[in-house]
C-alpha positions as CSV (number, residue, x, y, z in Angstrom):
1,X,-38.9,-25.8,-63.5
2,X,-41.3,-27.3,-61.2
3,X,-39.4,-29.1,-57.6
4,X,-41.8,-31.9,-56.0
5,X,-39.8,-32.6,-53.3
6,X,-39.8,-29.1,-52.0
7,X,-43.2,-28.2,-53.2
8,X,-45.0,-31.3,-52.2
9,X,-47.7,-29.9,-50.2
10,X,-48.4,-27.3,-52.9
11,X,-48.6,-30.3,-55.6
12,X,-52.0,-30.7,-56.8
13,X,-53.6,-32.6,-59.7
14,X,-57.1,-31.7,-61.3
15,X,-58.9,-32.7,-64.7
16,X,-61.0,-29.5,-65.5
17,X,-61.8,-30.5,-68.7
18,X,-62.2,-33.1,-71.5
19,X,-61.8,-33.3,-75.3
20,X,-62.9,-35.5,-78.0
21,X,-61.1,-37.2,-80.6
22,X,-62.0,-39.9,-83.1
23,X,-64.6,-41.0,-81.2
24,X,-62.3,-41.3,-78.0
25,X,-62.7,-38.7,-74.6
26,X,-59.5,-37.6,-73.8
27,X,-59.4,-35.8,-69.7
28,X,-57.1,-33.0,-69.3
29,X,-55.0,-33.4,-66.2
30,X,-54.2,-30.2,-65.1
31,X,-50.5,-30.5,-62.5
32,X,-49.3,-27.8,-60.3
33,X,-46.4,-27.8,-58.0
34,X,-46.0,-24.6,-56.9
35,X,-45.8,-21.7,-59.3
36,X,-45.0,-24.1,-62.0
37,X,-48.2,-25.9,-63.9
38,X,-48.3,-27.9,-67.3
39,X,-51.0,-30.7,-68.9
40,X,-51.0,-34.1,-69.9
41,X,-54.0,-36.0,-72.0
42,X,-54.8,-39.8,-71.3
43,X,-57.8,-41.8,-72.1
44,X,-59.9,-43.8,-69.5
45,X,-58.0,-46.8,-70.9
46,X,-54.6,-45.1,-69.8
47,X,-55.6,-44.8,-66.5
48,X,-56.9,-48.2,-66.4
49,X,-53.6,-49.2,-67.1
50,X,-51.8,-47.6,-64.6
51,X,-53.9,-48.8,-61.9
52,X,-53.7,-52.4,-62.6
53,X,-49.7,-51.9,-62.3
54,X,-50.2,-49.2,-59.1
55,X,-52.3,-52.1,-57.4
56,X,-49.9,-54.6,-58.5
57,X,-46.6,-53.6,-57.9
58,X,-47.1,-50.6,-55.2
59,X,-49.9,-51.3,-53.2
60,X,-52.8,-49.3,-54.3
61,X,-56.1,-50.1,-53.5
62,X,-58.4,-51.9,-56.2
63,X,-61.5,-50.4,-56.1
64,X,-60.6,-46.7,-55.8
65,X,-60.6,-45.9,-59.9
66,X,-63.7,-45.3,-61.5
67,X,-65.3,-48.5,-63.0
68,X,-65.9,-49.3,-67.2
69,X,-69.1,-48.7,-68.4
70,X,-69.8,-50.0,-72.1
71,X,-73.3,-48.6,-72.5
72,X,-74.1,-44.5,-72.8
73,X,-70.1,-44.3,-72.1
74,X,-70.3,-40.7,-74.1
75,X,-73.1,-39.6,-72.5
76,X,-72.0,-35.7,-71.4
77,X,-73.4,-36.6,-67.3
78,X,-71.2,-39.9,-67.4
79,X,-68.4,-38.2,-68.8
80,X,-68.8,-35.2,-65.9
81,X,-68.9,-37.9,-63.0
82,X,-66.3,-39.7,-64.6
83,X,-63.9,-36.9,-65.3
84,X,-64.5,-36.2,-61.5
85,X,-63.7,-39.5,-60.4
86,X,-60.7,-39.6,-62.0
87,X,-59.7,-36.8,-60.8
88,X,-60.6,-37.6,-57.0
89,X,-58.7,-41.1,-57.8
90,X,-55.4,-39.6,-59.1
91,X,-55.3,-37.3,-55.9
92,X,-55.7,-40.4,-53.7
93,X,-52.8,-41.7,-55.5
94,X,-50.8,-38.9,-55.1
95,X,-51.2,-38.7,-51.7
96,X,-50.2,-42.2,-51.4
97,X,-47.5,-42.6,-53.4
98,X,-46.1,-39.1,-52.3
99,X,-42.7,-40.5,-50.5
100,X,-41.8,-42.8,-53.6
101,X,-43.1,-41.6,-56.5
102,X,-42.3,-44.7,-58.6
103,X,-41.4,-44.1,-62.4
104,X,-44.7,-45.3,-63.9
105,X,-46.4,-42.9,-62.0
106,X,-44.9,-39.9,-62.2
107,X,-44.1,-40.5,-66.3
108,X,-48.2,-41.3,-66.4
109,X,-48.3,-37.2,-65.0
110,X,-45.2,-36.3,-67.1
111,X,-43.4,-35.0,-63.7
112,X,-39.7,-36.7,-65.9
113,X,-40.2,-34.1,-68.9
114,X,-41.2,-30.7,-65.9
115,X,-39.7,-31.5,-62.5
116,X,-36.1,-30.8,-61.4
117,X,-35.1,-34.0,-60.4
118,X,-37.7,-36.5,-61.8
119,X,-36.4,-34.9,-65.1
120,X,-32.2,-35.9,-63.9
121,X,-33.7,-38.9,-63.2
122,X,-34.4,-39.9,-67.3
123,X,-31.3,-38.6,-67.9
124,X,-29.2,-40.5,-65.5
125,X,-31.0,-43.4,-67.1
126,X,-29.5,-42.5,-70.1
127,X,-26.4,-41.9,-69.5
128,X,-26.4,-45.0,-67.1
129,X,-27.2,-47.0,-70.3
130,X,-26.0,-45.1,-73.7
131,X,-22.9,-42.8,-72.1
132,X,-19.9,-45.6,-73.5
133,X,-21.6,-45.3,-76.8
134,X,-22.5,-41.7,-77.1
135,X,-18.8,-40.7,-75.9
136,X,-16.8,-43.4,-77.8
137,X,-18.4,-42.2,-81.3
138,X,-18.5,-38.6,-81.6
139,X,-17.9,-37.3,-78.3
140,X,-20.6,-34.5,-78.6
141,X,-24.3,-34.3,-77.4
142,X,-27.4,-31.6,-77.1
143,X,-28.4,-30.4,-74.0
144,X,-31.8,-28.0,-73.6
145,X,-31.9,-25.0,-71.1
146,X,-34.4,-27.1,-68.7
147,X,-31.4,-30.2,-68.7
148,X,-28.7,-27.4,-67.9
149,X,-30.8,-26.0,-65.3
150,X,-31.5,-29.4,-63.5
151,X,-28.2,-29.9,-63.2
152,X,-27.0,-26.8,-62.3
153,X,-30.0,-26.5,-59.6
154,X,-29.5,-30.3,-58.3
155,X,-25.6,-29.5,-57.8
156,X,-26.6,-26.5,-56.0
157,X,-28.6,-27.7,-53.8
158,X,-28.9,-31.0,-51.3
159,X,-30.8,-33.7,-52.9
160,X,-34.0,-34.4,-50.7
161,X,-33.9,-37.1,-48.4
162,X,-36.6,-39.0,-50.1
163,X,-34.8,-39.1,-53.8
164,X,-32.8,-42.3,-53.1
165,X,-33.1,-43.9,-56.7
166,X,-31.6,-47.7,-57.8
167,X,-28.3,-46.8,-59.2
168,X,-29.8,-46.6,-62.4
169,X,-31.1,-43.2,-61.7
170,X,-28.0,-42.0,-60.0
171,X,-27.1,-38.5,-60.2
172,X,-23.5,-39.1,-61.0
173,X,-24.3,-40.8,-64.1
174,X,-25.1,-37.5,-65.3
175,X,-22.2,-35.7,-64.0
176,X,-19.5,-38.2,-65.2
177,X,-21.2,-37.9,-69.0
178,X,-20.9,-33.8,-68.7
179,X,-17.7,-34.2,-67.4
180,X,-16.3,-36.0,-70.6
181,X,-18.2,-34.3,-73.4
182,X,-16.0,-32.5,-76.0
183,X,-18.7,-31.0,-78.0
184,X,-21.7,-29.6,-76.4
185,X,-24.9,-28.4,-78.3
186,X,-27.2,-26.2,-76.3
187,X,-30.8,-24.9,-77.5
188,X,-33.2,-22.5,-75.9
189,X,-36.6,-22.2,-76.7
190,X,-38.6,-19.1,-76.8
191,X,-41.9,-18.7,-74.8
192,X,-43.4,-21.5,-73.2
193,X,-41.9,-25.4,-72.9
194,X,-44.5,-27.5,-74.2
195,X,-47.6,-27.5,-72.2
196,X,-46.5,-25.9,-69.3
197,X,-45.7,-22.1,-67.9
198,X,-42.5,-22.3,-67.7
199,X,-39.8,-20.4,-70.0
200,X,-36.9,-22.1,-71.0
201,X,-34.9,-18.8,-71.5
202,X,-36.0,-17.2,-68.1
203,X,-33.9,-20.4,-66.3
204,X,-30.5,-19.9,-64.8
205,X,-27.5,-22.4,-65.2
206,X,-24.0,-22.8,-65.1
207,X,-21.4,-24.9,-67.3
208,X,-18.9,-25.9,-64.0
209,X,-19.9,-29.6,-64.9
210,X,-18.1,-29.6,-68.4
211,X,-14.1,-30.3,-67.8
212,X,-13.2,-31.5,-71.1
213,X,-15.7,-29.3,-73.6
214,X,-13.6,-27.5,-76.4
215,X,-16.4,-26.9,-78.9
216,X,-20.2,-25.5,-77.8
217,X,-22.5,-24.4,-79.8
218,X,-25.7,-22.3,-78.4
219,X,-28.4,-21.6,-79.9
220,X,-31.8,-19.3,-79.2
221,X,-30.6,-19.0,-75.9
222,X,-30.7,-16.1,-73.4
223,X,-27.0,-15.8,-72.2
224,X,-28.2,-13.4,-69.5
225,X,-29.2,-16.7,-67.7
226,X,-25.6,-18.4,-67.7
227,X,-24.2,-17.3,-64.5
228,X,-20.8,-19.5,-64.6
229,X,-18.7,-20.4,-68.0
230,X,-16.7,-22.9,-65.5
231,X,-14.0,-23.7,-67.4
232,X,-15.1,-22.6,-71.0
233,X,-12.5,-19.5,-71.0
234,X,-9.5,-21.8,-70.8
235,X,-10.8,-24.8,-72.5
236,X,-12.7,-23.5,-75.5
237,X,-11.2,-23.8,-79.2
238,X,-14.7,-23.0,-81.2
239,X,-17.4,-21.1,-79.5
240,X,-20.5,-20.5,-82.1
241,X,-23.7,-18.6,-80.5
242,X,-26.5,-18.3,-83.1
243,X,-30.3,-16.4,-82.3
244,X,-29.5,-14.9,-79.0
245,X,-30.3,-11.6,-79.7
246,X,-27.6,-9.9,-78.3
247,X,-26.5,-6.6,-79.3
248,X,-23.1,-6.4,-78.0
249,X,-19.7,-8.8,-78.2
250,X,-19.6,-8.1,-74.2
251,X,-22.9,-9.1,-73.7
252,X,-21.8,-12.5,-74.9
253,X,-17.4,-12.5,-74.2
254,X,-18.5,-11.3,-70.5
255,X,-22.3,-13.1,-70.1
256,X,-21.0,-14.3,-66.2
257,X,-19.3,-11.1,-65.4
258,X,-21.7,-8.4,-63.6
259,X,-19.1,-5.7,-64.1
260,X,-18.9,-5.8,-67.9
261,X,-15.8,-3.8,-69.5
262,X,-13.8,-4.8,-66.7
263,X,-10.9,-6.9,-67.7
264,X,-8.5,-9.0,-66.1
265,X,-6.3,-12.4,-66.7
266,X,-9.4,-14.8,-65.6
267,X,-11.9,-13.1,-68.6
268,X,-9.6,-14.2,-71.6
269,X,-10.4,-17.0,-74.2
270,X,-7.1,-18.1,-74.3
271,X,-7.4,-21.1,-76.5
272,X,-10.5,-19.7,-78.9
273,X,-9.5,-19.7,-82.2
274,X,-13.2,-19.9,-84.3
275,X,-16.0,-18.1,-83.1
276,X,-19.1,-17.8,-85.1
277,X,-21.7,-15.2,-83.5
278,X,-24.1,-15.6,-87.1
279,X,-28.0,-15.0,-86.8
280,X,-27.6,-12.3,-83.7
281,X,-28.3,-8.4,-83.4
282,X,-24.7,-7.3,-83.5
283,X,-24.2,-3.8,-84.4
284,X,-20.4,-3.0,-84.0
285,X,-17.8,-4.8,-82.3
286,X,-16.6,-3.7,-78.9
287,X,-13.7,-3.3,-77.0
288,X,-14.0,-6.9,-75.7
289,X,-12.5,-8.3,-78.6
290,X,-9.8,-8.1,-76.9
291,X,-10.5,-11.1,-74.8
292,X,-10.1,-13.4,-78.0
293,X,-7.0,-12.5,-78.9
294,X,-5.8,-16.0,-80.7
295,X,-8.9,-15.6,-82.9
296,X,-8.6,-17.2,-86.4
297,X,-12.0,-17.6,-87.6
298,X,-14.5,-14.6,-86.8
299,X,-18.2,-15.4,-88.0
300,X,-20.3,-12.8,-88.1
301,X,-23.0,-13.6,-90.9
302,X,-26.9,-12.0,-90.2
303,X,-26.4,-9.6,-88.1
304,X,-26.7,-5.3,-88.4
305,X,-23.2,-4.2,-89.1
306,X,-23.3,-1.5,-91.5
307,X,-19.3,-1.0,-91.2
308,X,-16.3,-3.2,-91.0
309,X,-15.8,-3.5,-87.8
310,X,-12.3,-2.9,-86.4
311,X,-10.7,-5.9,-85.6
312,X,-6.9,-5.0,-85.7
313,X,-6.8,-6.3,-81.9
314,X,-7.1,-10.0,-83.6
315,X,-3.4,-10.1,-84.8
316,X,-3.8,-13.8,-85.8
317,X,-7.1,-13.5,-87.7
318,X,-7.2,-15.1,-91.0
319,X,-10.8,-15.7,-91.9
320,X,-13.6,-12.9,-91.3
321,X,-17.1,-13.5,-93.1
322,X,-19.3,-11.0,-92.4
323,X,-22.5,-12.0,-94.9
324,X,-26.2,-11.0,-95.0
325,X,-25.8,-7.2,-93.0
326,X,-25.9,-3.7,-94.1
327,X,-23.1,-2.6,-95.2
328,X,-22.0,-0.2,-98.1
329,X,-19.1,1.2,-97.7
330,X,-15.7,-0.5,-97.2
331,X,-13.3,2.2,-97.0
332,X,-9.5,2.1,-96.1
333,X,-9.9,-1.5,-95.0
334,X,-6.6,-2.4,-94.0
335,X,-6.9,-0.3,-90.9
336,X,-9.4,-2.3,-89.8
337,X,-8.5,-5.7,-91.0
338,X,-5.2,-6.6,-91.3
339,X,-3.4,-9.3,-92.7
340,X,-7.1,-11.2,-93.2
341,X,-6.2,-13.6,-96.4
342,X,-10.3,-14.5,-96.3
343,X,-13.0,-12.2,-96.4
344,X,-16.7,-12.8,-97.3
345,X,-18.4,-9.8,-97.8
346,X,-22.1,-11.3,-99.9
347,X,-25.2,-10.7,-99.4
348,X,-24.6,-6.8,-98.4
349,X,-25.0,-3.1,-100.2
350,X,-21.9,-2.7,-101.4
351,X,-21.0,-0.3,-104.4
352,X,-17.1,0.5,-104.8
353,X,-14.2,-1.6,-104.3
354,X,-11.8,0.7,-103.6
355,X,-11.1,0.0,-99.7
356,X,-9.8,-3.3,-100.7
357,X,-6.6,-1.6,-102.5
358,X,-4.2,-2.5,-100.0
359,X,-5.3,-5.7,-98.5
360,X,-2.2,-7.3,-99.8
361,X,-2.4,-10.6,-98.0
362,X,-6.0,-11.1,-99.0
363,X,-6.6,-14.4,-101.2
364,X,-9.9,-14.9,-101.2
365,X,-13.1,-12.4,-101.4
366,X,-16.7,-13.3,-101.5
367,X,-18.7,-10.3,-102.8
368,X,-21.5,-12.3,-104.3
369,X,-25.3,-10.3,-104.0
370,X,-23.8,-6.6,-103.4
371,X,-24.4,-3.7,-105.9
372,X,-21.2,-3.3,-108.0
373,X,-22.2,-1.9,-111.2
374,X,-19.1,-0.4,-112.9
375,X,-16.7,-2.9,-114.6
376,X,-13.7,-0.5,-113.5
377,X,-13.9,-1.3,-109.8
378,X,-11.9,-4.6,-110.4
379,X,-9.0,-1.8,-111.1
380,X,-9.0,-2.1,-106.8
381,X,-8.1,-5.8,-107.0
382,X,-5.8,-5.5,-109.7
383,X,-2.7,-5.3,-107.7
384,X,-3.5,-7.5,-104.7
385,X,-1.0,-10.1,-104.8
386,X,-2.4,-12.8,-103.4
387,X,-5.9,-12.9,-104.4
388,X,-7.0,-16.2,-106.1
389,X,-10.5,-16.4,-105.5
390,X,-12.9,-14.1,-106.1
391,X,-16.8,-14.1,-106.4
392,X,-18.9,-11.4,-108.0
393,X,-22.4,-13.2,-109.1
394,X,-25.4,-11.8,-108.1
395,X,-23.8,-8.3,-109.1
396,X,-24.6,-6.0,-111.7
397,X,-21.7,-6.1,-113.2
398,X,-21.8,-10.0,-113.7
399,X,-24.4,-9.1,-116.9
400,X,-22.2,-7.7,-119.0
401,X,-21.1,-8.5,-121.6
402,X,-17.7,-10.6,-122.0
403,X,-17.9,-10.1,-117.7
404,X,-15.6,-12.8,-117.4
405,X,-12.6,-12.0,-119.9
406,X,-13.1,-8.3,-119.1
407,X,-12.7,-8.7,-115.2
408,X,-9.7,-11.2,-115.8
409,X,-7.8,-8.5,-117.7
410,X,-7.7,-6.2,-114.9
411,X,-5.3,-9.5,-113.2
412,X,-3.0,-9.2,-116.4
413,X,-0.2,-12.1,-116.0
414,X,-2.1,-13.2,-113.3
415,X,-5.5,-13.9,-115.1
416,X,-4.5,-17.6,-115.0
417,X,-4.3,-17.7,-111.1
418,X,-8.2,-16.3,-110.5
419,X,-11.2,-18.7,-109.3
420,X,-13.5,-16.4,-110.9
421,X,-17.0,-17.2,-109.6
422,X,-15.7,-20.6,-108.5
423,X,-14.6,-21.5,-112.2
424,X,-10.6,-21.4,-113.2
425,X,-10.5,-19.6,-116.5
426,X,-10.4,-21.6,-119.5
427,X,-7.8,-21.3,-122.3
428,X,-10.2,-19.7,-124.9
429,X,-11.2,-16.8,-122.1
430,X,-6.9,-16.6,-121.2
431,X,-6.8,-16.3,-125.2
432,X,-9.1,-12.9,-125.3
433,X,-7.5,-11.6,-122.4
434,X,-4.0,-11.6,-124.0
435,X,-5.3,-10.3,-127.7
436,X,-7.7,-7.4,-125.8
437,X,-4.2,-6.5,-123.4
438,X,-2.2,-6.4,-127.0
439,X,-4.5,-4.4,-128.3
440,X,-4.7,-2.4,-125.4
441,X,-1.2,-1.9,-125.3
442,X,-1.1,-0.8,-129.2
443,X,-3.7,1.7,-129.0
444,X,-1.9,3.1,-126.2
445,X,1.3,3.8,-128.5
446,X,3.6,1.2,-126.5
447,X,5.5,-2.0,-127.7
448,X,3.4,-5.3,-126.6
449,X,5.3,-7.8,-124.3
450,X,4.6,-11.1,-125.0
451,X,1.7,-12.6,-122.3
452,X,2.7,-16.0,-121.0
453,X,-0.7,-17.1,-120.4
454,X,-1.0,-20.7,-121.7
């Protein structure tokens, strides 16, 4: 992000160009502070504006800005000595304004939506006036990259002695809101920020502010640029990081760590119990799950797993939905899983159900979208004592015919007890599955028992 105060002598301001619109010229101010560069549009009338509060309020001369001319005002030479003009006029303001910078000013070159502390500024304002409100009704709130970054850069480093705001604009404003959020929202932005060079996701910035934040979402951000989790690791109950592209769970457990693999007391999650890592390029889960080890809730929808990963480290997890990857065989699952009593498995390449023979404490499964043909796979589900709810639409074996009855007498007794397809059975469908076990039984030479299915 761009820093006036430290680049001030490498601040300049140019309009090299003009556009037309509606009948209206528009000059295209051109503002550079050192590396950093972006462009704002205003009409002749907008700088009119400005200079009859600049000359006001702050001193300005009068007759510096170019003057209004009615007749030949589109005329392609007027426009040329008038784009120049301008541009002569806003560095004369510049220079004179260059120790105060007063809101109306700097908002006119849009130096509160690029600059460091122009930007901290706005949001101290903010704060200053919204913060009881915002925290008093839902105690969450969505920060950008550039935001982090101003903070984390202004806490870093002294404030210049010219930034000496009213206490509207006071940098603690910000700091006390940060410091009482519960629920933070983050979002990155690939490429460029609006009109300007710079890159949201090429900024650096720290979460040392945040005392009190037990829920963060992230999302399209770089976690390379986080360089301190402050006190996220002890703090955090639900941790969700969507679109980062990250290809490994260390890359996002250990994103502050330089040495990653390296364990110790200070890298643990010890409070996380939901983490939702959907929408990322996660190919197989790493040794690093062993930093989450009170995980409940694992999330891990969109990404490239073409196995189930191994996730016997997470001795309490309960939920696992692992939707929209590539994966087609699900073998010997309860090495790998557990006691997981929910398991969403849709939107995959799946074929055979017979890894899920000995998930016993299993009581819900999602396999809606795979590629389960055969009828006879439900044999693998037949026995699993707990299982309540299960989803097969969007297979092939959801077309055939009497799907319904025929899956529901693989359950037997239990046929009553199974969501199928998020429908309880009705009593004629519990009727068919008792007559077709009967006959079942018969044509199998042994005495029918009577079915309680009501």
């Amino acid at each position: 992000m761009a820093c006036f105060w430290v680049n001030s002598q490498e601040t300049t301001v140019k309009i090299p160009s003009t556009t037309e619109k509606d009948g209206v010229i528009f000059y295209e101010i051109r503002v550079s502070v050192g590396d950093i560069y972006w462009h704002v549009t205003h009409r002749y009338n907008d700088f009119f504006e400005l200079h009859t509060k600049l000359v006001n309020d702050h001193g300005v001369v009068k007759d510096i800005l170019p003057s209004k001319k009615l007749i030949r005002s589109k005329c392609p030479q007027f426009i040329d000595t008038r784009k120049k003009g301008l541009e002569i006029y806003l560095q004369k303001v510049l220079k004179f304004l260059k120790l105060t910078m007063p809101r109306i000013f700097l908002e006119f070159l849009d130096f509160h939506v690029y600059d460091v502390y122009f930007l901290l500024q706005s949001l101290a304002l903010k704060f200053y006036s919204e913060a009881e409100i915002s925290l008093t009704s839902t105690k969450d709130y969505d920060f950008t990259t550039l935001e982090l970054h101003a903070i984390s850069k202004c806490c870093n480093t002294p404030q210049p002695a010219e930034y000496n705001p009213d206490k509207r604009y006071d940098f603690t404003h910000v700091l006390d809101f940060c410091s009482q959020i519960k629920i933070l929202n983050v979002t990155g932005k690939i490429g460029n920020y609006l009109r300007s060079n710079i890159r949201p996701n090429d900024l650096f910035f720290d979460f040392r502010n945040f005392k009190k934040t037990c829920s963060v979402c992230m999302n399209q951000i770089s976690l390379d640029c986080i360089k301190d989790l402050g006190q996220f690791r002890t703090n955090l109950e639900t941790l969700t990081i969507n679109k980062s592209n990250m290809t490994s769970l260390s890359q996002i457990l250990q994103c502050d760590v330089l040495h990653k693999y390296n364990f110790d007391a200070t890298h643990v999650w010890s409070n996380l119990v939901h983490m939702d890592l959907s929408y990322n390029c996660l190919t197989e889960i790493d040794q690093t799950i062993k930093l989450v080890p009170n995980l409940k809730v694992l999330v891990l929808n969109q990404n490239r797993f073409s196995n189930i990963p191994n996730l016997l480290e997470l001795k309490s997890l309960t939920t696992l939905s692992i939707c929209g990857n590539l994966i087609t065989n699900c073998q010997q699952m309860h090495f790998t899983l557990g006691n997981i009593l929910h398991l969403n498995l849709s939107q995959n390449s799946i074929t055979s159900l017979e890894g899920f023979t000995k998930l016993y404490s299993l009581e819900s499964l999602n396999l809606t979208g795979n590629d389960i043909s055969s009828i006879e796979e439900i044999k693998y589900l037949a026995n699993l004592p707990c299982l309540e709810d299960l989803k097969l639409t969007g297979n092939n074996v959801s077309t055939i015919v009497d799907y319904r009855v025929k899956v529901l007498e693989y359950f037997g007794k239990r046929a009553e007890e199974i969501c199928l397809d998020n429908e309880q059975p009705l009593q004629p469908e519990l009727d068919k599955v008792s007559i077709r076990r009967a006959l079942k039984i018969l044509k199998e030479g042994e005495l029918p028992e009577i079915l309680n299915i009501r």
